[in-house]
C-alpha positions in Angstrom: -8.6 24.4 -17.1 -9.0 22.1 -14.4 -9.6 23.1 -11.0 -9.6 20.0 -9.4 -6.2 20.2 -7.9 -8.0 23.9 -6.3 -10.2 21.7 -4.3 -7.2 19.4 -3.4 -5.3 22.5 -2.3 -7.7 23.5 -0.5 -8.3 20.0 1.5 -5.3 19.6 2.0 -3.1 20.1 5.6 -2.7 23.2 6.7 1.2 24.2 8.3 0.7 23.0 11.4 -0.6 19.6 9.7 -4.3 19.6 10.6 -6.8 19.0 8.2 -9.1 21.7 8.8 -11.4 21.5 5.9 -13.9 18.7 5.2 -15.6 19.4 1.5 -14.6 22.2 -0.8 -16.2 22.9 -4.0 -15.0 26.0 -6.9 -18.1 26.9 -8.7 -18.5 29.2 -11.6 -20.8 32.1 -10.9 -20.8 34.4 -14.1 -24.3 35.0 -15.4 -24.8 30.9 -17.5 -22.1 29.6 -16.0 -23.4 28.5 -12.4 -22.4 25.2 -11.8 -19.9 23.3 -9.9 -16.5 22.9 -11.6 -14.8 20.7 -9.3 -15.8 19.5 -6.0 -15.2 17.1 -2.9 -18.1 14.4 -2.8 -19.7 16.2 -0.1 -20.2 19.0 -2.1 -21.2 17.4 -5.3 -24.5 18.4 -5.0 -24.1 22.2 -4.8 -27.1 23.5 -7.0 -27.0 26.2 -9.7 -29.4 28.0 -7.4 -27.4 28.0 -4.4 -24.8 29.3 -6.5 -26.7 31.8 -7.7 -28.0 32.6 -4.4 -24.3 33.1 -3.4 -23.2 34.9 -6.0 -26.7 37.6 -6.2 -28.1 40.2 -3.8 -26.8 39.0 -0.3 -28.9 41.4 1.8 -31.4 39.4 3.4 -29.3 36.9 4.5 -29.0 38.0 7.7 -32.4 37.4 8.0 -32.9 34.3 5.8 -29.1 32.5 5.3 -28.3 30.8 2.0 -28.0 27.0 2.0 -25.1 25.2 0.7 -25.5 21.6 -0.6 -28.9 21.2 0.9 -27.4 22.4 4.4 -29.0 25.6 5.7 -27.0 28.0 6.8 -26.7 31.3 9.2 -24.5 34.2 7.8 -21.7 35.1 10.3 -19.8 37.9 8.5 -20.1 39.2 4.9 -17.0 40.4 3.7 -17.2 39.4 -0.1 -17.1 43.0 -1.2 -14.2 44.3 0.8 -11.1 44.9 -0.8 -8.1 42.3 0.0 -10.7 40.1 1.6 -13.3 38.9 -0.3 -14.6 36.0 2.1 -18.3 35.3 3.8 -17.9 33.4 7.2 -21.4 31.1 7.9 -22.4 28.6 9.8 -24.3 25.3 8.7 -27.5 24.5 10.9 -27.0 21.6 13.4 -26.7 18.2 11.9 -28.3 15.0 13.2 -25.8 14.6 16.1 -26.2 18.3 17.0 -22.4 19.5 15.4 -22.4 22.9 13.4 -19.8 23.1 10.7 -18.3 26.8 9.9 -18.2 27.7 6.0 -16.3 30.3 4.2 -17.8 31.7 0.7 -14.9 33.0 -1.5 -15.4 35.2 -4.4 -13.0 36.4 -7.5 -14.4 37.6 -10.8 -16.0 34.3 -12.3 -15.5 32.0 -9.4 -17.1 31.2 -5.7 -15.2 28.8 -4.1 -16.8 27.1 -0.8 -14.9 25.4 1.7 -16.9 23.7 4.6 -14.4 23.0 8.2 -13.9 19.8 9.9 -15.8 19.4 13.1 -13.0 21.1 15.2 -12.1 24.0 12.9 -12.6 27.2 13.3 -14.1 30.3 11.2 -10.4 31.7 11.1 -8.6 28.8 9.6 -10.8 28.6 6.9 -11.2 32.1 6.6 -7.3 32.5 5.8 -7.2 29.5 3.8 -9.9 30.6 1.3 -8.3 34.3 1.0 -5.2 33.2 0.3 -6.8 31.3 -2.9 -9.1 34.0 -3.7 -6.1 36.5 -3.9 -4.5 34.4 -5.8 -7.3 34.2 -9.0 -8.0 37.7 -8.9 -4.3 38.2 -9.6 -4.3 35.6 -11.9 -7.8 37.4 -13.9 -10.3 34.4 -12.8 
């Protein structure tokens, strides 16, 4: 299966025509299959243990936030266990111009997909976006 046109989805414009989301990445996350599956370039680098981070015991992360392709990050809301919504909202730590990025976990039976917004978005828009493709794979059995 190729999941590459997921990522392209998921980049792509949303109805009002605004690009709100910079890098995207779907990741496997069953026990030996932790890896990136198809990315943007910016998310390339995702490691099998920030997968595994993501897709383990969440508890602390209020206190100690996962990071996401080397870019720490601060848990905003952890909904990846709630039935219908299955997101994580966080926020990347300030980059060397002083911009914060928002970045939404998604999470279906063998995939986490991460999407990281454009400079301007906000936690909602890519909040949406990402449920609307998580749906969409637990329907489908992935």
């Amino acid at each position: 299966m190729s999941w590459k046109p997921y990522v392209d989805n998921l980049m792509a414009p949303d109805q009002s025509g605004n690009r709100v989301v910079a890098q995207a990445a779907i990741c496997g996350c069953l026990p030996g299959q932790e890896a990136v599956w198809a990315s943007s370039e910016g998310f390339a680098c995702i490691l099998e243990a920030e997968i595994k981070r993501l897709a383990g015991d969440r508890k602390d992360f209020g206190q100690c936030g996962p990071t996401i392709a080397n870019r720490k990050c601060r848990l905003i809301r952890d909904n990846l266990s709630t039935e219908g919504l299955y997101t994580m909202d966080l926020k990347t730590g300030a980059d060397a111009e002083g911009n914060t990025y928002n970045v939404c976990v998604g999470r279906s039976n063998q995939v986490i997909a991460i999407i990281m917004g454009t400079k301007d978005a906000n936690g909602g828009q890519l909040s949406e976006k990402m449920n609307k493709l998580v749906v969409y794979l637990r329907a489908a059995g992935m």
